[in-house]
N, C-alpha and C positions, 0 to 999 in steps of 0.2 A: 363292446368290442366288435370291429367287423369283423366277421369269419370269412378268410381266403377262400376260394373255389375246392384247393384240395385240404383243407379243414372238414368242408362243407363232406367231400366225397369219402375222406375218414369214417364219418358221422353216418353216413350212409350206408357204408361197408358194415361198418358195426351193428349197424341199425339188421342188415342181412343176416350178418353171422348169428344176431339175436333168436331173430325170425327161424336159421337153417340149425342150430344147436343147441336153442336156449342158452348158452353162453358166448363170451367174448376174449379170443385168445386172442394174443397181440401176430402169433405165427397167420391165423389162420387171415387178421386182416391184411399181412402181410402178401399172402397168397392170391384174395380176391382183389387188390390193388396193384396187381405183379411190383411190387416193391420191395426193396431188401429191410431185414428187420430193423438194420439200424436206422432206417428212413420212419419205422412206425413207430419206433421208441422217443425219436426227434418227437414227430407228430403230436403222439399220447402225452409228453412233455407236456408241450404246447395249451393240449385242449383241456388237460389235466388245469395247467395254474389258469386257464380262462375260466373253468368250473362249466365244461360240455361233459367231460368224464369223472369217474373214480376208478381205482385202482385198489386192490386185497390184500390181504398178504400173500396171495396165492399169485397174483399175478393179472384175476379177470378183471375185466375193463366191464364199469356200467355207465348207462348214458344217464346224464341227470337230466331233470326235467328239459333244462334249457337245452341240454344237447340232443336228448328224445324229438325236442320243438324241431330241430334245425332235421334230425333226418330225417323224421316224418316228411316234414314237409319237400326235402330235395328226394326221398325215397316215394313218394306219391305223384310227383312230376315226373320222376320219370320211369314210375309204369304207365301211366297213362300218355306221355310223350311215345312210348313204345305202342302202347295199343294204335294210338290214333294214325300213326305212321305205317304201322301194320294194316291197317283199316285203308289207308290211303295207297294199299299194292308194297308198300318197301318187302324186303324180305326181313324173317325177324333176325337175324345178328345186324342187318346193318340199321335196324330201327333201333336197335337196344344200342348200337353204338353213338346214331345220330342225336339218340335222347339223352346220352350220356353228355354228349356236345353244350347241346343247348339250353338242356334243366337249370344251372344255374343264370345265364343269360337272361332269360326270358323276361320281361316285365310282367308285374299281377297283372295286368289289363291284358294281355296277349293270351298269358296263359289264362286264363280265367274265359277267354275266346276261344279258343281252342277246346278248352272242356266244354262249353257249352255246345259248341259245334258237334265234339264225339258223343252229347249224351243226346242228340238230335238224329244221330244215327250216320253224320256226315261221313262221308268217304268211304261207307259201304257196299257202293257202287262200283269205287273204283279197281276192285277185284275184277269184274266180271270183262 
């Protein structure tokens, strides 16, 4: 199944919530996505019968492997979309916002350019 851009950022958010509570409340993905609940229960639907999540009887949302794959991966784009933009002078909300932009855009060959370039030390200069 393709995963849509805001699947993708679902999966991310969760992937954070993970990371900032060790769990995953539907409210609090709610919160980091500014979206109303009835938009995350849509979503969690959704990524649920794709098999990105599960669901408790409590309510917490875990990512399965396949859903771990996808925000790892759009969660690692864009810290480093943030760093290297950061390294290149942005300020950081508008870095954190422009990687937000472009993370799922990107092609591997670009991004994978990009990392090469920040682990080179590129754009370190252009602070100064």
């Amino acid at each position: 199944m393709i995963l849509a851009e805001s699947g993708e950022d679902y999966l991310e958010a969760m992937l954070m919530m993970q990371e900032k509570h060790g769990f995953i409340r539907s409210i609090d993905v709610a919160e980091q996505l500014h979206v109303t609940k009835p938009s995350v229960s849509y979503a969690t639907k959704r990524l649920r019968e794709a098999g990105y999540i599960t669901m408790d009887s409590d309510s917490l949302i875990t990512l399965t492997d396949a859903g771990m794959e996808v925000a790892n991966r759009i969660y690692t784009r864009h810290k480093m979309l943030t760093d290297f933009f950061v390294r290149l002078g942005v300020d950081p909300q508008t870095a954190r916002e422009d990687a937000c932009k472009v993370e799922h855009d990107l092609s591997e060959q670009t991004f994978n350019a990009i990392r090469k370039a920040a682990e080179k030390g590129f754009g370190t200069d252009a602070k100064k």
